[in-house]
C-alpha positions in Angstrom: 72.9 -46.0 50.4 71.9 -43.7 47.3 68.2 -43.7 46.3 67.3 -44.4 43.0 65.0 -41.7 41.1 62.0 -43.2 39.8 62.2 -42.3 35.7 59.3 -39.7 34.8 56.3 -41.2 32.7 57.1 -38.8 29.6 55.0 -40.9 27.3 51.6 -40.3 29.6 52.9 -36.7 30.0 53.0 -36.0 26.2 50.3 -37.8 25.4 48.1 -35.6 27.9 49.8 -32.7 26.6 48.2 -33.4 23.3 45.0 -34.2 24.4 44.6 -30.8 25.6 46.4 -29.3 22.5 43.5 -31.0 19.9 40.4 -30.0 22.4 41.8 -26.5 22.3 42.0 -26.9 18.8 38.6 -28.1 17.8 37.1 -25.4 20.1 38.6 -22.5 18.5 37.6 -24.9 15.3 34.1 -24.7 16.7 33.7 -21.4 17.9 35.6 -19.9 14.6 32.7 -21.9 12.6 29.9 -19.7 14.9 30.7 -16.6 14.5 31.3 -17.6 10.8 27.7 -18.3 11.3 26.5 -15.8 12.7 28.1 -13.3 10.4 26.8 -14.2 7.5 23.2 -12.3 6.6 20.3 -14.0 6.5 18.9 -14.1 2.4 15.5 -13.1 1.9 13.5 -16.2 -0.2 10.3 -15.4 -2.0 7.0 -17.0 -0.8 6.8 -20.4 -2.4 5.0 -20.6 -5.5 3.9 -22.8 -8.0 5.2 -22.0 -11.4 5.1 -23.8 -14.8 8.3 -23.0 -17.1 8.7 -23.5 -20.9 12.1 -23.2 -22.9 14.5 -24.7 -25.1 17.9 -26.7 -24.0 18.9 -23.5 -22.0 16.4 -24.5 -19.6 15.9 -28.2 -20.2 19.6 -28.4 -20.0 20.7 -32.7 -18.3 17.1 -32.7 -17.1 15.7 -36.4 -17.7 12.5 -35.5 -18.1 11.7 -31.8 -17.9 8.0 -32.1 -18.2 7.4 -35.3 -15.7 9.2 -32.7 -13.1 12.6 -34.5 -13.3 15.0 -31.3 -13.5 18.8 -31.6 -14.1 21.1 -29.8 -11.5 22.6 -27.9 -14.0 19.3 -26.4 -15.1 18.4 -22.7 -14.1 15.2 -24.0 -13.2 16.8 -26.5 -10.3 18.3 -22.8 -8.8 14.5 -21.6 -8.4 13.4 -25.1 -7.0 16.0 -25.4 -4.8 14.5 -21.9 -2.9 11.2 -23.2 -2.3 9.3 -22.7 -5.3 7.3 -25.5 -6.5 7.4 -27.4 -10.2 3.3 -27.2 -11.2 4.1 -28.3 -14.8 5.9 -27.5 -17.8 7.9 -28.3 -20.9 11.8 -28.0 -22.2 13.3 -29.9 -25.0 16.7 -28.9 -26.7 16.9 -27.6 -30.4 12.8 -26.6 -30.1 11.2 -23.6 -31.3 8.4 -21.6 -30.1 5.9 -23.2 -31.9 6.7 -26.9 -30.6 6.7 -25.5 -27.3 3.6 -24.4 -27.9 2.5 -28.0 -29.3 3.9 -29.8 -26.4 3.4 -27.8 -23.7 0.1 -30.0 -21.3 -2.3 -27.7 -20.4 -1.6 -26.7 -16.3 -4.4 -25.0 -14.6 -4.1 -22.7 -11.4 -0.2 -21.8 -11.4 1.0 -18.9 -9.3 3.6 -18.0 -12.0 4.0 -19.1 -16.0 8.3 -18.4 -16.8 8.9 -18.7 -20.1 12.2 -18.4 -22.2 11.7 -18.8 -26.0 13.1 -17.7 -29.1 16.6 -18.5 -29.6 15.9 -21.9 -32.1 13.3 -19.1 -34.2 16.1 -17.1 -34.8 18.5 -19.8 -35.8 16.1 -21.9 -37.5 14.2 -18.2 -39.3 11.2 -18.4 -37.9 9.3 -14.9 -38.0 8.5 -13.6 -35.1 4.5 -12.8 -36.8 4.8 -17.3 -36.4 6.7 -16.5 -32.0 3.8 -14.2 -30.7 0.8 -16.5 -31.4 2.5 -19.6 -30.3 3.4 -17.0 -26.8 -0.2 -16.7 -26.8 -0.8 -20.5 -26.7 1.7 -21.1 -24.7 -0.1 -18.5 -22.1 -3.3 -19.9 -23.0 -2.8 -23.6 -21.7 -1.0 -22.6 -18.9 -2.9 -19.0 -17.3 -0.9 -18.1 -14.4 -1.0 -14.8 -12.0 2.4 -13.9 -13.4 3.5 -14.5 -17.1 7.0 -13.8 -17.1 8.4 -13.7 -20.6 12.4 -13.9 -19.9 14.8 -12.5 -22.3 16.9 -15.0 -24.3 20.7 -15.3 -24.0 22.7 -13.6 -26.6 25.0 -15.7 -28.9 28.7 -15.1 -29.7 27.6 -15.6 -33.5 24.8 -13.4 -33.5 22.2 -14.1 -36.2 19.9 -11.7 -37.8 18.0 -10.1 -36.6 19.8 -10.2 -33.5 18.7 -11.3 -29.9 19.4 -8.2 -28.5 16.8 -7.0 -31.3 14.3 -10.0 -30.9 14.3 -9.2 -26.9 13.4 -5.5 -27.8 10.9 -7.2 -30.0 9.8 -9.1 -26.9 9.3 -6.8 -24.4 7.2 -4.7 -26.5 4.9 -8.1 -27.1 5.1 -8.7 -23.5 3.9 -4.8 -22.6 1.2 -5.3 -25.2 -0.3 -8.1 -23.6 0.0 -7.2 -20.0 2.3 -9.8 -19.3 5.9 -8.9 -17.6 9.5 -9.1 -18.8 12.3 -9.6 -17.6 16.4 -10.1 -18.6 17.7 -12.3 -15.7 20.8 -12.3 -18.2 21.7 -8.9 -17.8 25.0 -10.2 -15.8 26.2 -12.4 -18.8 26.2 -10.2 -21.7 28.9 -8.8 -23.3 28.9 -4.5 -24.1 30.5 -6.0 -27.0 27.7 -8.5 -28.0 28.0 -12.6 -27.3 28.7 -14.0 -23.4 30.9 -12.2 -20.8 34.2 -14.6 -20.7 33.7 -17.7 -18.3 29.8 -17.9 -18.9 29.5 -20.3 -22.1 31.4 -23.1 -23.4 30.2 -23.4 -27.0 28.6 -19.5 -27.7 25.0 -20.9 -27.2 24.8 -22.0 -24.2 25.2 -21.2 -20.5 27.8 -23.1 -18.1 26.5 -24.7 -14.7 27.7 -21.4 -12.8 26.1 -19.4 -15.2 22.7 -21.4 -14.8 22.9 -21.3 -10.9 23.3 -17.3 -11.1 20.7 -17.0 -13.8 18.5 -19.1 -11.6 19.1 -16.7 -8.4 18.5 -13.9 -10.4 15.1 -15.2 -11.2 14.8 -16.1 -7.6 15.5 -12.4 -6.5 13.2 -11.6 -9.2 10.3 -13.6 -7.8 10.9 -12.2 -4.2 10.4 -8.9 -5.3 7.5 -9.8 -7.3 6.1 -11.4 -3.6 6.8 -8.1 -1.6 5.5 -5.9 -3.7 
C-alpha cells in the first residue's frame, strides 16, 4: 500500500524566508546609516556667547516678539541661537530706521557680543547718514559689548541712492573709526550685477528662509573665528 507524502508547509517556509530577508534588510539599513555617520566631519561651533542684536525686518523677520527673546525660525538670528549662542537682549521691528532702533533698543549690560544690521529703511526713507552714525553710537552706548559687529546690509534689486553697496563702504569706514568690527555675512547673496543672486529674495528686499539660515551660519562661522583667534 502506497504512502501518502505529507504536503510541505510552504506558507511557514516563505514566511521565514522573509523574516530573514527584512532583518538583512534593516541591518545593511543600519549599518549604511553608520558609516553615513561616521563620514560626515565634525563642524566646529564657537564658544557660546551672549549677544544682543538690533535690525530691521531682515532680522526681526516672523519673530513674535524680537526683544522679549521670542525669535522666528525664519530669522538669521534663530541660525546663530540654534549653535549655542545665547539671546542677552535686543530689538528688531520691520519698516524701522536707525534712529528708532536707537530709541527702542533697552539698555543690556555685560554682553559678549553687540550684532547689529541697520541702514536699509535710512536709505529708503532718506535719512542722512550724518542722522545713522550717532544713533550707531547710541545703539553701542546702551548695549557695550566685547564685540560690536556692525553687519553690512543686503543689497536691493531696486537700488536707491546712494546705493547699499555705497552706504556699506560708508559703514565700514564708521566702523574702522570707532574701533568696532565689520563684517558682510552677505557676501554669498549679492549679485556682480547689483540686487540678490537668483533664489535668495522673493520681493527684492528681503531675504528667503534659506537665505536667512546661510546668512545666519555665516555669522556663526564668523563668531568662531572671532573665539579662536
Amino acid at each position: 500500500m502506497s504512502q501518502k507524502r505529507r504536503p510541505r508547509n510552504t506558507s511557514r517556509t516563505w514566511k521565514d524566508g522573509a523574516i530573514i530577508a527584512a532583518v538583512g534588510i534593516a541591518a545593511a539599513v543600519i549599518v549604511g546609516a553608520v558609516v553615513m555617520v561616521i563620514a560626515q566631519p565634525e563642524r566646529d561651533v564657537a564658544e557660546p556667547q551672549s549677544i544682543v542684536v538690533v535690525g530691521d525686518s531682515n532680522t526681526e523677520m516672523d519673530s513674535p516678539d524680537f526683544a522679549a527673546g521670542e525669535i522666528g525660525d525664519d530669522s538669521w538670528v534663530s541660525t546663530v541661537l540654534a549653535a549655542g549662542h545665547r539671546f542677552a537682549g535686543g530689538w528688531a521691528v520691520a519698516g524701522s530706521t536707525s534712529v528708532q532702533q536707537a530709541e527702542g533698543l533697552d539698555d543690556v549690560e555685560g554682553a559678549d557680543v553687540l550684532l547689529v544690521m541697520t541702514g536699509t529703511n535710512d536709505l529708503a526713507r532718506g535719512v542722512p547718514f550724518e542722522q545713522t552714525a550717532p544713533s550707531l553710537d547710541a545703539i553701542v552706548a546702551k548695549a557695550p559689548a566685547d564685540h560690536v559687529v556692525v553687519l553690512a546690509i543686503p543689497p536691493r534689486d531696486r537700488e536707491t541712492t546712494p546705493t547699499s553697496r555705497e552706504f556699506n563702504r560708508t559703514l565700514k569706514d564708521l566702523a574702522e573709526d570707532r574701533g568696532w568690527e565689520y563684517f558682510d555675512a552677505l557676501e554669498f547673496l549679492r549679485s556682480p550685477d547689483g540686487g540678490f543672486v537668483e533664489g535668495m529674495t522673493n520681493d527684492g528686499l528681503h531675504l528667503t528662509p534659506e537665505a536667512q539660515d546661510q546668512f545666519g551660519e555665516t555669522v556663526v562661522d564668523y563668531l568662531s573665528r572671532e573665539t579662536s583667534s
